[in-house]
C-alpha positions, 0 to 999 in steps of 0.5 A: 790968654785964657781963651787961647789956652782953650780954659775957658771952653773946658766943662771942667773950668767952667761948671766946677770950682772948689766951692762947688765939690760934692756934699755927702753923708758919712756914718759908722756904727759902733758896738762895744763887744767887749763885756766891760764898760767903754767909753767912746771919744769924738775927736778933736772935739774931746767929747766923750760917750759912754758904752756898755756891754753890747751898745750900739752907737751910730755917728752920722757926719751930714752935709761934708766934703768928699775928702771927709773920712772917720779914723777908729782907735781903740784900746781895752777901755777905749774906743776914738773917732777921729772926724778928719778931712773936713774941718767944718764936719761935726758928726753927730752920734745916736742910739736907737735913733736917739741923739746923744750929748758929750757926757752920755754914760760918763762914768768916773774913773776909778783909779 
């Protein structure tokens, strides 16, 4: 019944399947211009990154599905990356070339 359906001869069907999508490499940088203290979260990770005035971090997400995008949010103290899309992409964030951990910077809040 396939081959009537002409599935079975359609390129399409035959050299892609789900697991076959695309990989890709996805990266933003970040900079706080703000003259205060920021502190950056990845997300739904919960993990946090310290910034100050003119840091620069680069979040680099390797290796995920063409559905992967990031999403930016951002108050006065804070700023949210939110890896969404792919649910086994896990960026990796740096500064000068250097990777970061969750707690770089990590200040206590003052409140």
């Amino acid at each position: 019944m396939i081959g009537k359906l002409g599935l079975i001869n359609d390129p399409f069907w035959t050299k892609q399947t789900f697991s076959d999508m695309a990989k890709t490499t996805q990266k933003i940088r970040v900079t706080n211009d703000c003259s205060s203290f920021a502190t950056l979260y990845l997300e739904p990770w919960g993990e946090d990154y310290g910034m100050f005035p003119n840091d620069e971090f680069e979040i680099v997400a390797a290796d995920v599905e063409e559905t992967f995008y990031f999403h930016i949010s951002h108050t006065d103290k804070n700023i949210v990356i939110y890896a969404e899309g792919d649910l086994n992409a896990y960026p990796a964030i740096y500064q000068n070339g250097n990777l970061l951990s969750c707690g770089h910077k990590r200040q206590e809040d003052s409140n």
